[in-house]
DRENKE-857594 format. One record per atom (N, C-alpha, C): residue number from 0; residue in three letters; chain; atom name; x negated, y negated, z negated. Coordinates in pm, whole numbers, plus 32768, in hexadecimal, padded with zeros to 4 digits. Example, Ala and Ser with C-alpha at 12.3 -4.5 7.8 and 13.67 -1.06 7.14 Angstrom:
0,ALA,A,N,7AD9,8239,7CF4
0,ALA,A,CA,7B32,81C2,7CF4
0,ALA,A,C,7AD8,814A,7CF4
1,SER,A,N,7AFB,80E1,7D3C
1,SER,A,CA,7AA9,806A,7D36
1,SER,A,C,7AF6,7FFD,7CED
END
This chain:
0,UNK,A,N,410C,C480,1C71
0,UNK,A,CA,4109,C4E2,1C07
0,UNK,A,C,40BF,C561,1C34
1,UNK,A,N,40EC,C58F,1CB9
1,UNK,A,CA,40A9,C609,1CEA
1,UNK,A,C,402A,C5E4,1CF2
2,UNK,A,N,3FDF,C577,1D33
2,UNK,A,CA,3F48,C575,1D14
2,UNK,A,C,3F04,C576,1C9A
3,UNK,A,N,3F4C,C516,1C32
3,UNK,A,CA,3F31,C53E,1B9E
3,UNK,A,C,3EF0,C5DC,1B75
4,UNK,A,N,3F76,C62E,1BA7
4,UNK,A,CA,3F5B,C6B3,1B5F
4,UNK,A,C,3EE5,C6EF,1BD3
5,UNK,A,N,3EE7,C6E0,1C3C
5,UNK,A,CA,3E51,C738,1C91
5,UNK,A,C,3DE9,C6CA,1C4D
6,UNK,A,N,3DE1,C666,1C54
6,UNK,A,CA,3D52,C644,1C03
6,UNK,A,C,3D4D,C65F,1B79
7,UNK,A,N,3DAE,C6AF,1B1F
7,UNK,A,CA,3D8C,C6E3,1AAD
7,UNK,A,C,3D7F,C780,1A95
8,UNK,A,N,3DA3,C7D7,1B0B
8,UNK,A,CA,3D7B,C83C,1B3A
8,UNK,A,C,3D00,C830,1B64
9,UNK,A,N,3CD3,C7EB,1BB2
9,UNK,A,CA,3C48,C806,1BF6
9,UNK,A,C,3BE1,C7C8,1B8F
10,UNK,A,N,3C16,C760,1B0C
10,UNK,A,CA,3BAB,C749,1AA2
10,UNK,A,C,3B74,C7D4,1A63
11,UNK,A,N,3BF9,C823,1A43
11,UNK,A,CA,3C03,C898,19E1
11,UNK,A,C,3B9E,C8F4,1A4D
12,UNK,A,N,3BAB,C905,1AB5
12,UNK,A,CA,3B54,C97B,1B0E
12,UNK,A,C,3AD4,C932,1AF7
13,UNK,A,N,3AB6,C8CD,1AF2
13,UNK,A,CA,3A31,C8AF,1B15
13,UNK,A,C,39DB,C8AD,1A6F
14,UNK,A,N,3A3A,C87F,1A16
14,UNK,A,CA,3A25,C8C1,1998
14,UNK,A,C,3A02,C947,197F
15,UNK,A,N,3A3D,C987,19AD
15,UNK,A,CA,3A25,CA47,19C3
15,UNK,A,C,39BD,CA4D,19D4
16,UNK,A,N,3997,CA2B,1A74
16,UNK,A,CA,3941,CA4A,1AB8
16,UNK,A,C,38B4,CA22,1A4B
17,UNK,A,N,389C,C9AB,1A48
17,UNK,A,CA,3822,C994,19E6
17,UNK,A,C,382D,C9CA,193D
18,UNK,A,N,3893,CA15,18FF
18,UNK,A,CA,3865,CA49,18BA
18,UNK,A,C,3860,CAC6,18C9
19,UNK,A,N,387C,CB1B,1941
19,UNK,A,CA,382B,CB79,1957
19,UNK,A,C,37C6,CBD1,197F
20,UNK,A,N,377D,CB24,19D2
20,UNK,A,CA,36DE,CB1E,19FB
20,UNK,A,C,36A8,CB23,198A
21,UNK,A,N,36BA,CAB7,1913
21,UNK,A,CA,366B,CAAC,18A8
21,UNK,A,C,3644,CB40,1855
22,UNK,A,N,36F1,CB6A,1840
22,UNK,A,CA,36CF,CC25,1803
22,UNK,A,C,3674,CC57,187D
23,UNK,A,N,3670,CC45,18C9
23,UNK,A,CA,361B,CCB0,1949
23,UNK,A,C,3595,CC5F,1939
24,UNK,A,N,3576,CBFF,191F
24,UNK,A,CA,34E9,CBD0,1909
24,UNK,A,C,3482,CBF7,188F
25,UNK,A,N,34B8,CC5B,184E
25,UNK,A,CA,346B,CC6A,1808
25,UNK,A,C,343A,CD0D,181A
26,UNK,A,N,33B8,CCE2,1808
26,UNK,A,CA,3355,CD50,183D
26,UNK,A,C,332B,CDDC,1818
27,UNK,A,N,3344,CE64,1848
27,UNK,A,CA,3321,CED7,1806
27,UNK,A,C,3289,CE89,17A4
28,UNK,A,N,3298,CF14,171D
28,UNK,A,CA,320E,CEDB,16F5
28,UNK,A,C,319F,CF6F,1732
29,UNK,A,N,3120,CF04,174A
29,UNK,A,CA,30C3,CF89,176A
29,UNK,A,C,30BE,D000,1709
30,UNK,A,N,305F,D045,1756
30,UNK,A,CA,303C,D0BA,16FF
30,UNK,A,C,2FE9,D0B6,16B5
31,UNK,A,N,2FE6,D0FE,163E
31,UNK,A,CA,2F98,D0F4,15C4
31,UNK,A,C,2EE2,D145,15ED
32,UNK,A,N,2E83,D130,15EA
32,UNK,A,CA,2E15,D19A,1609
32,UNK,A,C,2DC3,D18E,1591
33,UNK,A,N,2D72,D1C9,15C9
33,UNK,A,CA,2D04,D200,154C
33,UNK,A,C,2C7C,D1FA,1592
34,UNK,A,N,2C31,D1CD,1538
34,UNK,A,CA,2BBB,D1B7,1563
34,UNK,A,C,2B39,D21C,1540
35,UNK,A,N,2AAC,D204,1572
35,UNK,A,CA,2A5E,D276,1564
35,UNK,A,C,2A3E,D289,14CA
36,UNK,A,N,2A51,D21A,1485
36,UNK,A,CA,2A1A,D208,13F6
36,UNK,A,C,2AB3,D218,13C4
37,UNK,A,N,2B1C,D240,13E5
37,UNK,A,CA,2B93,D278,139F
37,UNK,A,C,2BE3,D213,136B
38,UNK,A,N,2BA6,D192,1396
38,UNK,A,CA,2C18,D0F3,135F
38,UNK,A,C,2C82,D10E,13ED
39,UNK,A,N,2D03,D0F5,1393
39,UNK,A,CA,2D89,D10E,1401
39,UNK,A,C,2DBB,D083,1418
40,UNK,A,N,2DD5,D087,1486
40,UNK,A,CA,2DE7,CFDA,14AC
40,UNK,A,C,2EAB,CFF9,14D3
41,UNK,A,N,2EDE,CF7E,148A
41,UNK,A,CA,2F86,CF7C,1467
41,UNK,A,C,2FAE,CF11,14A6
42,UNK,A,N,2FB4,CF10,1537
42,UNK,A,CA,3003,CE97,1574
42,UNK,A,C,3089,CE63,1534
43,UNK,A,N,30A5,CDE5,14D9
43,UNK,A,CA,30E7,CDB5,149D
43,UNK,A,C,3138,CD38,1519
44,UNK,A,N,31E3,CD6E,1547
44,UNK,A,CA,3205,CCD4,15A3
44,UNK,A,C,3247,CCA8,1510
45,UNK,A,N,3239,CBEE,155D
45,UNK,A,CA,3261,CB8C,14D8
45,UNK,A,C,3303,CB6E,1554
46,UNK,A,N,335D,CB8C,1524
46,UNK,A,CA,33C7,CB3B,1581
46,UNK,A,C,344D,CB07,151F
47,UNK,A,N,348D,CAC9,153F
47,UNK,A,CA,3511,CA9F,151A
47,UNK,A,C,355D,CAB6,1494
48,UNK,A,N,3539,CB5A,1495
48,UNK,A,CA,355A,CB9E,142F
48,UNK,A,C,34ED,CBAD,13CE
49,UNK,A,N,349C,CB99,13D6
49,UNK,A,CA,340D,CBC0,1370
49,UNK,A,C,33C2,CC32,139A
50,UNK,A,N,337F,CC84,135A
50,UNK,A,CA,332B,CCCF,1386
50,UNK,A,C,3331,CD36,13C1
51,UNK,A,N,331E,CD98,1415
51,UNK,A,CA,3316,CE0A,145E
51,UNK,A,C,32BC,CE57,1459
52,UNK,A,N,326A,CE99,1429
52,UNK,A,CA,32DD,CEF0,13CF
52,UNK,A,C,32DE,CEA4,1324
53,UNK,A,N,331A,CEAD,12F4
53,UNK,A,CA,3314,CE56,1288
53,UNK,A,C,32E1,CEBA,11DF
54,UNK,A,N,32E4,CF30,1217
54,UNK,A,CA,32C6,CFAC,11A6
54,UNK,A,C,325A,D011,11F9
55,UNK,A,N,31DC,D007,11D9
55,UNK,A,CA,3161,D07C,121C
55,UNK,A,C,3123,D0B6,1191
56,UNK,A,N,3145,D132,11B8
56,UNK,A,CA,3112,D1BA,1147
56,UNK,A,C,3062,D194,1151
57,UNK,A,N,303B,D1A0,1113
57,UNK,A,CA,2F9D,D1DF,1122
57,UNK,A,C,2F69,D236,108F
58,UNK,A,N,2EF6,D263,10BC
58,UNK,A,CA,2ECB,D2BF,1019
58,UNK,A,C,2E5E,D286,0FC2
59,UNK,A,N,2E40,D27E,0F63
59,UNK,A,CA,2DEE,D270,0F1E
59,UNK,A,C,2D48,D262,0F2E
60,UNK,A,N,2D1E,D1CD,0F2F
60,UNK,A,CA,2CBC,D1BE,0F72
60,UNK,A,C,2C89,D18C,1009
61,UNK,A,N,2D01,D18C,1045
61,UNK,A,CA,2CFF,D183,10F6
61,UNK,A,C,2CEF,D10C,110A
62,UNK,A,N,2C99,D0D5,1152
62,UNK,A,CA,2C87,D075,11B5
62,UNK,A,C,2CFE,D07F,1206
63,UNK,A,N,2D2E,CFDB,120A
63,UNK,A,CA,2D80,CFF5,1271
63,UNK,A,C,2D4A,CF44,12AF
64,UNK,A,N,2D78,CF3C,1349
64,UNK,A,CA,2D74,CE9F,1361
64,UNK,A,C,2E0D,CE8F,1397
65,UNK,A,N,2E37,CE43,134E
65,UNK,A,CA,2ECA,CE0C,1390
65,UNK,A,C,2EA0,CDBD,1408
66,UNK,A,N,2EE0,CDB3,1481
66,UNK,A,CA,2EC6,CD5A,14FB
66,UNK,A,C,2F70,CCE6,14E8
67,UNK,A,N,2F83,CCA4,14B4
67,UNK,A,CA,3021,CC25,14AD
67,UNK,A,C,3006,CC0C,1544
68,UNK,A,N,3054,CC49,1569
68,UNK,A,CA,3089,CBD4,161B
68,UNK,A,C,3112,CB3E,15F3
69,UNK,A,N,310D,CB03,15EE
69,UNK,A,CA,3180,CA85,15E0
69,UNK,A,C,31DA,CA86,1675
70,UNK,A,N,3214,CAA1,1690
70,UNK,A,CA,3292,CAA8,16D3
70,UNK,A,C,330E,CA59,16E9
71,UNK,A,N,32E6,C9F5,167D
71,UNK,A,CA,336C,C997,162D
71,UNK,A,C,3326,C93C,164B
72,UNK,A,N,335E,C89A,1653
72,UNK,A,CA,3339,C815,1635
72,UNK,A,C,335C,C7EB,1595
73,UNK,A,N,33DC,C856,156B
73,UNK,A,CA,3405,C82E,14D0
73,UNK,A,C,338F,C7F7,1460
74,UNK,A,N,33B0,C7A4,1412
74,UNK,A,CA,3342,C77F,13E0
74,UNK,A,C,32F0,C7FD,134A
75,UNK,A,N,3360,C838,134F
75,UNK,A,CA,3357,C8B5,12E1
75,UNK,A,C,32D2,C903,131A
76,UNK,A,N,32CF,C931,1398
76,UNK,A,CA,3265,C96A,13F4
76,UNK,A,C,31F6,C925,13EB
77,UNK,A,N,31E4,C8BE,13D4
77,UNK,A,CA,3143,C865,13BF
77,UNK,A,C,30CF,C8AF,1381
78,UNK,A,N,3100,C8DE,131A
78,UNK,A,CA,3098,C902,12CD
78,UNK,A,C,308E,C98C,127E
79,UNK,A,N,301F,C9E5,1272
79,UNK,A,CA,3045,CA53,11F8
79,UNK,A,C,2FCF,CA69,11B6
80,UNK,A,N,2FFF,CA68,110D
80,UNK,A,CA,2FB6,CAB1,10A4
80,UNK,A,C,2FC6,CB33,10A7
81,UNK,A,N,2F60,CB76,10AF
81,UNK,A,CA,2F28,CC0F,1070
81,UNK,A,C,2EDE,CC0C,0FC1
82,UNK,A,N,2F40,CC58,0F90
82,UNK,A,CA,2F4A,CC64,0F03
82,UNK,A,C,2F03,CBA4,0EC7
83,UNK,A,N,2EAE,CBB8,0E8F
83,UNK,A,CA,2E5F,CB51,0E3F
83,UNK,A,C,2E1A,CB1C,0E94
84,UNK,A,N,2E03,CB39,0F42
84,UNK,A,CA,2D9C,CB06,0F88
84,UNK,A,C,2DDC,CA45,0FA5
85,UNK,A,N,2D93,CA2B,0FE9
85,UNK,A,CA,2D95,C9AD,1042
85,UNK,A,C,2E34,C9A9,108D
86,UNK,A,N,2E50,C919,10A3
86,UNK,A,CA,2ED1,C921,1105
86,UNK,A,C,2EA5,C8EF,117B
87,UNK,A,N,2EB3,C957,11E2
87,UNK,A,CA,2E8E,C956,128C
87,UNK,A,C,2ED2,C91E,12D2
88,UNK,A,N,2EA5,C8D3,132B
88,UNK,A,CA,2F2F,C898,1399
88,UNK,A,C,2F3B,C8E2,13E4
89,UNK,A,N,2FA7,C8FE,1445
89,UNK,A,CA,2FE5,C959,14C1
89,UNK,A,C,2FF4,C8F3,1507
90,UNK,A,N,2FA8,C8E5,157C
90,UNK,A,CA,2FCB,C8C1,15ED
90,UNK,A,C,302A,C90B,165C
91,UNK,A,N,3084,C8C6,1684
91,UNK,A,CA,30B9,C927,16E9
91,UNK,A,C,30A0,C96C,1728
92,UNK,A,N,30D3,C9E4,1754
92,UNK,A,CA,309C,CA38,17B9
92,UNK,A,C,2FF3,CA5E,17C1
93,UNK,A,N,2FAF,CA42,174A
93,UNK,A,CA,2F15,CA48,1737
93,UNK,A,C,2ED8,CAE1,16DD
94,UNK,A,N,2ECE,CB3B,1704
94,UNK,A,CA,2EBD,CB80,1688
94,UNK,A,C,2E6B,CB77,160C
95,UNK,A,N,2E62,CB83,1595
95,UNK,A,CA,2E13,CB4E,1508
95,UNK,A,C,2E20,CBC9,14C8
96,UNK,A,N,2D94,CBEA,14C6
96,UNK,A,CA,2D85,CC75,1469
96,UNK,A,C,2D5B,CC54,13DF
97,UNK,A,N,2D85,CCA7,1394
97,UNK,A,CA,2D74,CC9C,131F
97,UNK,A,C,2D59,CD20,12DA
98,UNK,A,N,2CF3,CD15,1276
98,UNK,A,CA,2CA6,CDBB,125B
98,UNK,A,C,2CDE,CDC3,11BE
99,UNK,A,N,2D10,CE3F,117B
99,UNK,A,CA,2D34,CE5D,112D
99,UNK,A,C,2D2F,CEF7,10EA
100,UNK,A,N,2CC1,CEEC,1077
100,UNK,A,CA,2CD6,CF7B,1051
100,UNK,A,C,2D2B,CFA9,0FE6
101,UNK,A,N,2D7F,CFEF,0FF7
101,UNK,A,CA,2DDA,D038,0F9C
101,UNK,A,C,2D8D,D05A,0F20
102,UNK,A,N,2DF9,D027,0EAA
102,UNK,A,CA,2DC9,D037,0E34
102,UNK,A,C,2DFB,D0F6,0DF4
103,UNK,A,N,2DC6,D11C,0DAC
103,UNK,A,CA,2DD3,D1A8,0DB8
103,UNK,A,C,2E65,D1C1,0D65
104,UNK,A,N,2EA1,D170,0D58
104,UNK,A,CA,2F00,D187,0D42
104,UNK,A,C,2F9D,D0DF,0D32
105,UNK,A,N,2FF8,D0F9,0D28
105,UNK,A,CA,3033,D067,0D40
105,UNK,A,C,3080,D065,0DD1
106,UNK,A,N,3079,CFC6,0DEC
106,UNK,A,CA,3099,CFB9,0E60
106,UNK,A,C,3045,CF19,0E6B
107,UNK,A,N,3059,CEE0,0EFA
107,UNK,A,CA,300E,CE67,0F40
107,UNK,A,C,307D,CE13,0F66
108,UNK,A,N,3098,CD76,0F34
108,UNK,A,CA,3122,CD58,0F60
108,UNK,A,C,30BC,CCE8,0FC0
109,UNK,A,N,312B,CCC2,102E
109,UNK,A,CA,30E8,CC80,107B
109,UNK,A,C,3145,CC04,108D
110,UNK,A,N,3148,CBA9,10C9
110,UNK,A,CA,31CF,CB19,10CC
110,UNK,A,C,318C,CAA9,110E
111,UNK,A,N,31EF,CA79,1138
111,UNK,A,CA,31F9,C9F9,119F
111,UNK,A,C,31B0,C97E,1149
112,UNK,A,N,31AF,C913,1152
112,UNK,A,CA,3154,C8B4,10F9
112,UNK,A,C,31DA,C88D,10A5
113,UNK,A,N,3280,C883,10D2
113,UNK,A,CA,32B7,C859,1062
113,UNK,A,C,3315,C8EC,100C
114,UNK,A,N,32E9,C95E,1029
114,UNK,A,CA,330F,C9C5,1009
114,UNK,A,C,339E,C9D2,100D
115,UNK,A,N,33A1,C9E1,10AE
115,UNK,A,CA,343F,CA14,10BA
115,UNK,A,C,341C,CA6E,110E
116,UNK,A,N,33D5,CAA3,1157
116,UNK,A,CA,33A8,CB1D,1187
116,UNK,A,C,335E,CB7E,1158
117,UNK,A,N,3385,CBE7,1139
117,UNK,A,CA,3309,CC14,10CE
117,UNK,A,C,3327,CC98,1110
118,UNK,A,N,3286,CCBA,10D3
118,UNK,A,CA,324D,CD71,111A
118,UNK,A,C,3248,CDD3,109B
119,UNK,A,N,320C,CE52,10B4
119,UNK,A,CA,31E1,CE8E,1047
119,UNK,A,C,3161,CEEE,10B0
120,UNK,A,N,3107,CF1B,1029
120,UNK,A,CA,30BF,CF99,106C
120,UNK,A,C,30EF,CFDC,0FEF
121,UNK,A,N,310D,D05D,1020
121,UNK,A,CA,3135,D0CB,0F9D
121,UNK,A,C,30C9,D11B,0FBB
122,UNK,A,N,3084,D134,0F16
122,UNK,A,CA,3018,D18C,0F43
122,UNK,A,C,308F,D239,0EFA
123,UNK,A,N,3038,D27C,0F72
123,UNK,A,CA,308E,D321,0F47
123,UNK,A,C,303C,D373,0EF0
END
């Protein structure tokens, strides 16, 4: 009986342990920059949870390029539409830019190929 319960203690620790590598595996997102021609590039991570950041302000008119990093193997992460465009695959860990200019007013919804992850651009 006493071995019973240490091999169901040491299941539960080792349970721990890997789900709190997995929360620790997921990656600061870079920094946002700006370029000489004023298009702002929006490092987008794809992980577990869906998008990161999943809401980016921009203004009226702006170039922006989203960069999707995939982070996840989930199958939700495969793919993303930008507004009416094409549906892109995400390769893992690959970055995929994607160029988008803000409509002068509205917003830009963005989503996984079966739309359970979904983005926005809010224009201000």
């Amino acid at each position: 009986m006493r071995k019973f319960v240490w091999l169901a203690v040491a299941a539960l620790a080792v349970a721990g342990c890997e789900k709190k590598q997995d929360q620790a595996a997921k990656p600061p997102r870079a920094a946002e920059t700006v370029a000489a021609d004023g298009t702002r590039t929006v490092p987008v991570n794809v992980n577990d949870d869906g998008y990161d950041p999943a809401r980016i302000k921009a203004k009226p008119g702006e170039k922006l390029d989203l960069v999707f990093t995939r982070h996840t193997k989930a199958a939700c992460g495969e793919q993303v539409k930008v507004a009416d465009g094409p549906v892109i695959d995400l390769p893992v860990g690959q970055p995929v830019k994607v160029a988008v200019t803000v409509p002068a007013k509205g917003e830009v919804r963005f989503a996984c190929g079966m739309d359970m992850y979904q983005g926005t651009i809010l224009v201000e």
